[in-house]
N, C-alpha and C positions, 0 to 999 in steps of 0.2 A: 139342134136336136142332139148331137154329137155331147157335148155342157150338160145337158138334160140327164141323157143317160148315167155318164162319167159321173153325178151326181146321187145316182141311183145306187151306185156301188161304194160310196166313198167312206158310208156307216162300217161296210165291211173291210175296206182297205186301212183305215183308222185302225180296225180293231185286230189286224194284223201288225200290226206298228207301223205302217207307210203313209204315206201321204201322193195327193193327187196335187200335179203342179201343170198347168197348164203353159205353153210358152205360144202369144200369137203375133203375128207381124200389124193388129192393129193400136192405132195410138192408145194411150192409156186414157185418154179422156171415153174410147169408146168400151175400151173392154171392162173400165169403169160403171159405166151404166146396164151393160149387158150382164155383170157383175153382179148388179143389186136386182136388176129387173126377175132374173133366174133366180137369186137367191142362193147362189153358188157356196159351197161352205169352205171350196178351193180357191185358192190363190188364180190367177190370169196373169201371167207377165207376159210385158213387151218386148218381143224382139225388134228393135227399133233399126228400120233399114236392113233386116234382115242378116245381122249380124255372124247368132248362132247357125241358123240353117245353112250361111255360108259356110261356116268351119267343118258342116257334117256334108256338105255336099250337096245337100237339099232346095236348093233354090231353083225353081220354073220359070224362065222369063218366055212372055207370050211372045206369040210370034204376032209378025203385023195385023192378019187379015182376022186374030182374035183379039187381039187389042182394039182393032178398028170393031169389031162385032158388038163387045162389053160397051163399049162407047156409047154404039147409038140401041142399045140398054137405057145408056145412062148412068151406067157403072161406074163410079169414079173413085178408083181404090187408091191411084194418087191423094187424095184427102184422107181414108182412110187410115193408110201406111205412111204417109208424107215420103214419097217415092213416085216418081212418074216414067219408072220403068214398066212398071207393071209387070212385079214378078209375084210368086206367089210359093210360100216352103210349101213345100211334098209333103204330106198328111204323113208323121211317124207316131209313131208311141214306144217308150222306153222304160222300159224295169232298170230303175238303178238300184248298185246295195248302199249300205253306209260308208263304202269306203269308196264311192264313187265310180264303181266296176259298173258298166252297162251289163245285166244281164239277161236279156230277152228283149228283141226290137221287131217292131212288126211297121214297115217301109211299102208303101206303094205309091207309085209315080201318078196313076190313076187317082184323083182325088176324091173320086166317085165312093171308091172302097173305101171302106175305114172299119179297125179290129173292131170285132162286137167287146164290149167293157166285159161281158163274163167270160170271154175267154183270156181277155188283162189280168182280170180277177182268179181264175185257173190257174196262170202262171204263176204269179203272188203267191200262191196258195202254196205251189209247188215249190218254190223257191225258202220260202218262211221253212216249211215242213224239212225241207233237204237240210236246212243250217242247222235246224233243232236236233236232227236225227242224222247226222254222216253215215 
């Protein structure tokens, strides 16, 4: 749903001069297919073993009794991730500029939340407009 959206916005983020990058902890064999199935016109890269989210901080690892819960789901994000910790990054979204400054991050540890894309697209907007006009 989240891909779907971000997708809805990207004609506009484009035409700001940016680009939408997605970074996910699934293999590339899957965010490959998720890729074509959407029809995404973004990039998906792998955070593979959860590399990046370590360096920001963002890494969830479950606790037992939801690890054991996913399980008998049938969840098995080991296959997934190829990781059998079963952790999971923290849902972020980042405005970077060209010079690789983070300028607007929107972080919640609740996964449940995640930034609505026109308010992404707001900041964008805001950010573009501020460099053109100091």
């Amino acid at each position: 749903m989240e891909l779907e959206a971000l997708k809805e916005i990207d004609p506009a983020v484009r035409e700001l001069g940016a680009r939408i990058v997605v970074l996910a902890p699934e293999l590339e064999r899957y965010t490959r297919a998720l890729h074509k199935k959407l029809g995404l016109p973004f990039d998906i890269l792998t955070d593979l073993h959860l590399k990046i989210a370590e360096q920001f901080g963002l890494v969830f690892t479950f606790p037992d009794y939801l690890r054991d819960l996913y399980k008998s789901f049938g969840s098995t994000l080991d296959r997934f991730h190829d990781e059998s910790e079963y952790r999971l990054p923290v849902p972020a979204r980042y405005i970077v500029d060209a010079s690789g400054e983070i300028r607007a991050a929107d972080v919640n540890a609740d996964y449940t939340i995640r930034p609505e894309p026109s308010e992404t697209l707001r900041l964008l907007k805001e950010l573009v407009r501020t460099e053109r006009d100091p």
